[in-house]
C-alpha positions as CSV (number, residue, x, y, z in Angstrom):
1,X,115.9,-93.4,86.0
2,X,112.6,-94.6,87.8
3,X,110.8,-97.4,88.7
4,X,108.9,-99.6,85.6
5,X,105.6,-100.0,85.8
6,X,104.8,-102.3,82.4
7,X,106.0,-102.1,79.2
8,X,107.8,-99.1,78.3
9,X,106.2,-97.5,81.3
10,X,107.1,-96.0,84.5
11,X,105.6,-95.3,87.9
12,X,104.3,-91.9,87.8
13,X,106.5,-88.9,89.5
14,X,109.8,-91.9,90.5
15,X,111.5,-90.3,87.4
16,X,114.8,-88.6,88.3
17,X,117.4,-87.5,85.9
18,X,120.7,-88.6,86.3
19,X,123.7,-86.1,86.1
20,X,127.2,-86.8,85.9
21,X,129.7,-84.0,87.9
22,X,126.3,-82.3,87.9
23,X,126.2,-82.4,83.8
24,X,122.9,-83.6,82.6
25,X,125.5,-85.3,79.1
26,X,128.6,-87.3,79.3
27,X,131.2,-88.4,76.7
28,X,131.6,-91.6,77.2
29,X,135.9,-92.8,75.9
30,X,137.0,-96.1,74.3
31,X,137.0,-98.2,77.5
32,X,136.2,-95.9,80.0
33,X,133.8,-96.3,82.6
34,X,131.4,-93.2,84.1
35,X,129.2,-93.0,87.5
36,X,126.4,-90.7,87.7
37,X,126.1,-88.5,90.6
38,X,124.1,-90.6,93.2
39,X,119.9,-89.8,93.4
40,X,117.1,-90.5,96.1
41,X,114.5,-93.0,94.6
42,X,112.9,-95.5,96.8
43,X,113.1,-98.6,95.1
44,X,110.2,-101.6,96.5
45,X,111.7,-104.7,96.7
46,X,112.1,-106.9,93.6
47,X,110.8,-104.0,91.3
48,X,112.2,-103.5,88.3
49,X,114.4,-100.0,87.7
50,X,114.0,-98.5,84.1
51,X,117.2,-96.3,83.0
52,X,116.3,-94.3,79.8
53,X,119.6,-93.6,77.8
54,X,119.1,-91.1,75.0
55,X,122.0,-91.2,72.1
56,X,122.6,-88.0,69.8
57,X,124.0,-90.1,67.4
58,X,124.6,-93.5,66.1
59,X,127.0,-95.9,68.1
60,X,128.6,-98.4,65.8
61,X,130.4,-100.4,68.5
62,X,128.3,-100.6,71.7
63,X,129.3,-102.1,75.3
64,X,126.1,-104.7,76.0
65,X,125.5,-107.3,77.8
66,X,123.9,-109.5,74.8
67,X,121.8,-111.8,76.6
68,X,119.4,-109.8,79.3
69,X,116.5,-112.3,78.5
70,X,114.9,-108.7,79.4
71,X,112.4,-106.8,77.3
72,X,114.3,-103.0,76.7
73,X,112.6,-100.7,74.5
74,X,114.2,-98.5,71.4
75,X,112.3,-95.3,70.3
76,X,113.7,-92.0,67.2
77,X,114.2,-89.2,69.2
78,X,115.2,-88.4,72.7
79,X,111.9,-90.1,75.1
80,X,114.1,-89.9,78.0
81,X,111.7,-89.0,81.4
82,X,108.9,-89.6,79.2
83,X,105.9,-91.3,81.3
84,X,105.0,-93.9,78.7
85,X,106.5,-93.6,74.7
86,X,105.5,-95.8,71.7
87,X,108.8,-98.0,71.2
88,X,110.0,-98.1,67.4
89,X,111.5,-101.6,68.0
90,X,112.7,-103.6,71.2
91,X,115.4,-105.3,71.9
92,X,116.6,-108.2,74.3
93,X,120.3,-106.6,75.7
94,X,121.1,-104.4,77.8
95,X,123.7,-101.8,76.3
96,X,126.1,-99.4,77.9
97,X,124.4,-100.2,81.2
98,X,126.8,-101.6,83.9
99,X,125.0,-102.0,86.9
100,X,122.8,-99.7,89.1
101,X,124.0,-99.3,92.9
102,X,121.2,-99.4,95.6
103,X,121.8,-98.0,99.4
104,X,120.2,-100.4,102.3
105,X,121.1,-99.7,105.6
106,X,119.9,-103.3,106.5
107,X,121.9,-105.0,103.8
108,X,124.8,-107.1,105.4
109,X,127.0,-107.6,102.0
110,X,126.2,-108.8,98.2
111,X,126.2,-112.2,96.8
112,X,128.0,-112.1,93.1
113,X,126.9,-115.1,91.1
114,X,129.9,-115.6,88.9
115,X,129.0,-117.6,85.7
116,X,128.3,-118.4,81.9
117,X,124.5,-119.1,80.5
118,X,123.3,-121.3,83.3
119,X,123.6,-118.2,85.7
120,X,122.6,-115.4,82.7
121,X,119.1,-117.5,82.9
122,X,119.5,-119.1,79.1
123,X,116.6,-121.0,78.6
124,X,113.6,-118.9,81.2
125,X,111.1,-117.1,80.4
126,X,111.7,-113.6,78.8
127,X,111.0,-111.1,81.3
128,X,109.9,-113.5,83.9
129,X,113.0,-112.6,86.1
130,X,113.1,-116.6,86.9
131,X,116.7,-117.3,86.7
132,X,118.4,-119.6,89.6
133,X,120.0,-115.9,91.3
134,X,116.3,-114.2,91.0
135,X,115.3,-117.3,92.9
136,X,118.2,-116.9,95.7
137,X,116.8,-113.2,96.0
138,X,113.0,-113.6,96.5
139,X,113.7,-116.7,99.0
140,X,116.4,-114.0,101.0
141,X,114.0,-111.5,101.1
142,X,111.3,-113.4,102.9
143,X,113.4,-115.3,104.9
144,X,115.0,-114.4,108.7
145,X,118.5,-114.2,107.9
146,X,120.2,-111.0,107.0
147,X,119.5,-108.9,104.4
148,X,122.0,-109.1,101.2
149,X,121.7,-108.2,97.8
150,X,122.6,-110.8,94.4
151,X,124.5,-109.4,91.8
152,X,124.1,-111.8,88.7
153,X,127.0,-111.5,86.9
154,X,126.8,-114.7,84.5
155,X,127.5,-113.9,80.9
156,X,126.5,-116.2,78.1
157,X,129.0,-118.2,77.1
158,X,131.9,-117.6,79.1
159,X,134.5,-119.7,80.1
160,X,137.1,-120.7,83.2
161,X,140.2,-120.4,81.3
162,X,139.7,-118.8,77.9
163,X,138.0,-116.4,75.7
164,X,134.5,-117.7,75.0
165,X,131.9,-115.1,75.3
166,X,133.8,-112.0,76.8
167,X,136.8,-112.0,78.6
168,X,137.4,-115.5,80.4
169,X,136.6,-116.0,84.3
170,X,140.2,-115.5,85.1
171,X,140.3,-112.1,83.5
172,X,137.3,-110.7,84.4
173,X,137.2,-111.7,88.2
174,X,138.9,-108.5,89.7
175,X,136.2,-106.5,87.6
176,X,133.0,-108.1,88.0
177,X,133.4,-109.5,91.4
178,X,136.0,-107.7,93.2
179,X,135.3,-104.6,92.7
180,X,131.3,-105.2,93.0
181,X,130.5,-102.8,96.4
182,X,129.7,-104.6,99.1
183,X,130.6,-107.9,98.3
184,X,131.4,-110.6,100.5
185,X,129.9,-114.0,99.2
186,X,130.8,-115.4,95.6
187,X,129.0,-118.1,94.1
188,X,130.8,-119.7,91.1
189,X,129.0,-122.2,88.7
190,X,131.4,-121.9,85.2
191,X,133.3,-124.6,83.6
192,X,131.1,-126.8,81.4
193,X,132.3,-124.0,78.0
194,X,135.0,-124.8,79.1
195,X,134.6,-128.8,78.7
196,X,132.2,-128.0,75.9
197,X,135.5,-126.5,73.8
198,X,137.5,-129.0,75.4
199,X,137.4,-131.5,71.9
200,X,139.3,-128.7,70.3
201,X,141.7,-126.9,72.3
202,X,142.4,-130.0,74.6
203,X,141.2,-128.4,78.2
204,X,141.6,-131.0,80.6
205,X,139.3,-131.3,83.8
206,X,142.9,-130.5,85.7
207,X,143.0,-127.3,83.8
208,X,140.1,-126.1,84.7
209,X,140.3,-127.1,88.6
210,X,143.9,-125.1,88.4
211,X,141.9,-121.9,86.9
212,X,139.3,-122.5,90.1
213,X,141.6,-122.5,92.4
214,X,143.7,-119.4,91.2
215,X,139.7,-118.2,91.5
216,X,140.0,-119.4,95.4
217,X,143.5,-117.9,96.2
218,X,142.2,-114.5,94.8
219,X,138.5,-114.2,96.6
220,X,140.6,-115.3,99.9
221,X,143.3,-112.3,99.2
222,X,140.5,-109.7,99.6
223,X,138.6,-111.6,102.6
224,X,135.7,-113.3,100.3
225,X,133.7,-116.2,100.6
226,X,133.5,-118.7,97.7
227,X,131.3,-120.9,96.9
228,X,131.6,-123.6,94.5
229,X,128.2,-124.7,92.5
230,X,128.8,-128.5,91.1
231,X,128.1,-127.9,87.0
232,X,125.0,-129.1,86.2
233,X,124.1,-132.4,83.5
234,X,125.5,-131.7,79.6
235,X,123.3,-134.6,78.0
236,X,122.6,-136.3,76.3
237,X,123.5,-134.6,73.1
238,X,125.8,-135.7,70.3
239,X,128.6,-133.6,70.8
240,X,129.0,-134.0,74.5
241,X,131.1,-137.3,74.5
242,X,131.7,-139.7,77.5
243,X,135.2,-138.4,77.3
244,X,133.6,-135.0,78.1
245,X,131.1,-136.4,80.8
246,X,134.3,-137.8,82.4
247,X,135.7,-134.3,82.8
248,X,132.6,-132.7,84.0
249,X,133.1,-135.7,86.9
250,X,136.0,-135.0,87.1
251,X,135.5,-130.9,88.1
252,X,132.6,-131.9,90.4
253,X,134.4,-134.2,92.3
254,X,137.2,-131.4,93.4
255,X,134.3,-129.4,93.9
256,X,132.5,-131.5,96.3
257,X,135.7,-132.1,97.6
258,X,136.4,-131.0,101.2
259,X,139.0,-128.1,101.5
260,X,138.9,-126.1,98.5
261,X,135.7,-123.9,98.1
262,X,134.6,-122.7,101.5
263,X,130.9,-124.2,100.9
264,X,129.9,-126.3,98.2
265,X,126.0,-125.8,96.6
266,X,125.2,-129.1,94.5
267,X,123.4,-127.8,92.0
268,X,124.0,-131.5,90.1
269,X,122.3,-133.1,92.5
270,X,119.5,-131.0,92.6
271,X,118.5,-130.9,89.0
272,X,119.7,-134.6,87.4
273,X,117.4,-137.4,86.7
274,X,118.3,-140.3,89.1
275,X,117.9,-143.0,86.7
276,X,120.0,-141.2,84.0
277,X,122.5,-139.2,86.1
278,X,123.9,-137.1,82.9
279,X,120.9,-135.7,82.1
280,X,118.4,-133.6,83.8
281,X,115.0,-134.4,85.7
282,X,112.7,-133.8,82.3
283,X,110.7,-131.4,84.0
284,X,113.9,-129.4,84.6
285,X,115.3,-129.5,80.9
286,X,114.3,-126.0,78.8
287,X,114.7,-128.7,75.8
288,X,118.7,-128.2,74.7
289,X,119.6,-130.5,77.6
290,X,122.0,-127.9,78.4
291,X,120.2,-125.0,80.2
292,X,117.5,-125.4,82.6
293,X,113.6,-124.9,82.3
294,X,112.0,-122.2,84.6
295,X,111.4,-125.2,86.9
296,X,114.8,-125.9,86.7
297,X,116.0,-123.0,87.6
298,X,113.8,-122.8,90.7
299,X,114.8,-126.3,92.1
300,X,118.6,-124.9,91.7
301,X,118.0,-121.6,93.3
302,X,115.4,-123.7,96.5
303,X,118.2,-126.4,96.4
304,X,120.6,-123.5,98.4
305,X,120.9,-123.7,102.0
306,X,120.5,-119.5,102.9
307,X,122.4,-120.1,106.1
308,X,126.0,-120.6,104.2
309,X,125.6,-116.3,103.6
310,X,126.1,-116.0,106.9
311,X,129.7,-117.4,106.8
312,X,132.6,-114.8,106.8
313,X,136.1,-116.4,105.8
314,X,137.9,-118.9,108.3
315,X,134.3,-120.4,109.3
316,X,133.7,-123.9,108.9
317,X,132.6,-125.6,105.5
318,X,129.3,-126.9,104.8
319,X,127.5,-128.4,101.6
320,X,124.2,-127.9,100.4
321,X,121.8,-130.2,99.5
């Protein structure tokens, strides 16, 4: 583990090798999950942490997150703590890796962004680190309020109620949320798979407010803030109907709602063209008038008023923009 410098790079002596129980190997079992041993790197803020994993032998079936939009580099032959290697072949995923837990004394909690491809950053640049939560992160580091971290934790595809891409919102929310460290704000922004699939297995804008607010009841249980994010413009495109527009109405409307999410962030109204309200602003539109562009993307993660982080459970509701 160390801190990248470019490429398939890293910063010169921030290698440290990671041990697990003080064993330099671990055996990894069908569905199990393993945490190294903790190690002292300081890590500069917004830097990007390289985590060289070397394999003795082939993996067939392998735990990734598929769509990193992330450069990760493949080399024969174990390169691990290497400065700088010559890749074989690169890939765009992230396997095996979970997440990488950072001490900061000055931190005040984590913000999980809870989503599908809109929060995963389909649609930016590769290796630009421009999606909508890497823009919540730069504007909370520079700004006064307190410290907290962002945990993006949007997976391509996924849905509210079903299995899309993964497990579905509903089964994955004690995992990838819960039991985050340090979390106390959740941002949610899933739904429009959901209405996307809707045409064939009949989800109804009333099922998938009933799946949010099961999300609700079970954030409040253990003490957390959530957020809701309106979803953001589907068209046009052929295969989103008006019967499908109606629904995505439908779901922003309870969102906006007062007295169901704790805050509301209108990421809608920050990124649709006011003269055709289904669709994005062009500039906005990465061309599959589903995902945003990079500018997109920045207008969502500007559009969020940094002051509703500083809400704990019980205090009074705002909406942003």
């Amino acid at each position: 583990m160390a801190v990248r410098d470019s490429g398939a790079a890293i910063v010169a002596a921030t290698d440290r090798a990671l041990t697990f129980g003080g064993k330099n190997t671990i055996t990894l079992r069908p569905g199990a999950v393993a945490v190294s041993d903790p190690v002292a790197l300081d890590v500069p803020k917004l830097a990007d942490v390289a985590v060289s994993l070397y394999l003795a032998d082939s993996a067939r079936l392998v735990t990734r997150h598929a769509a990193a939009y992330q450069t990760n580099y493949v080399s024969r032959g174990n390169v691990a703590g290497e400065r700088s290697f010559a890749p074989d072949t690169s890939i765009t995923q992230w396997p095996f890796l979970v997440g990488v837990d950072v001490t900061n004394a000055a931190a005040t909690g984590v913000i999980v962004t809870f989503g599908n491809s809109i929060t995963d950053g389909a649609g930016s640049t590769r290796d630009a680190n421009r999606r909508w939560p890497n823009v919540l992160a730069q504007r909370l580091m520079s700004s006064a309020e307190p410290a907290k971290g962002v945990a993006n934790h949007g997976i391509g595809g996924n849905r509210v109620l079903t299995f899309g891409t993964g497990p579905s919102a509903l089964a994955r929310f004690d995992r990838d949320v819960q039991m985050t460290p340090g979390v106390t704000h959740i941002v949610l922004l899933e739904g429009i798979n959901d209405i996307g699939g809707s045409a064939r297995d009949g989800v109804t804008a009333d099922d998938i407010i009933q799946g949010y607010r099961q999300l609700i009841d079970r954030a409040h249980d253990r003490g957390l803030v959530i957020i809701g994010a309106t979803l953001t413009p589907a068209g046009p495109r052929a295969n989103f109907t008006p019967e499908l527009e109606a629904k995505r109405a439908g779901v922003n409307a309870f969102v906006r709602a007062h007295g169901n999410f704790d805050a509301v962030i209108d990421f809608d109204a920050a990124t649709r063209d006011p003269a055709h309200p289904t669709q994005f602003l062009p500039a906005f539109d990465s061309g599959d008038h589903l995902h945003p562009s990079d500018a997109g993307y920045k207008a969502m993660g500007e559009a969020i008023d940094l002051s509703l982080f500083r809400a704990r459970l019980g205090v009074t509701r705002a909406t942003t923009p």
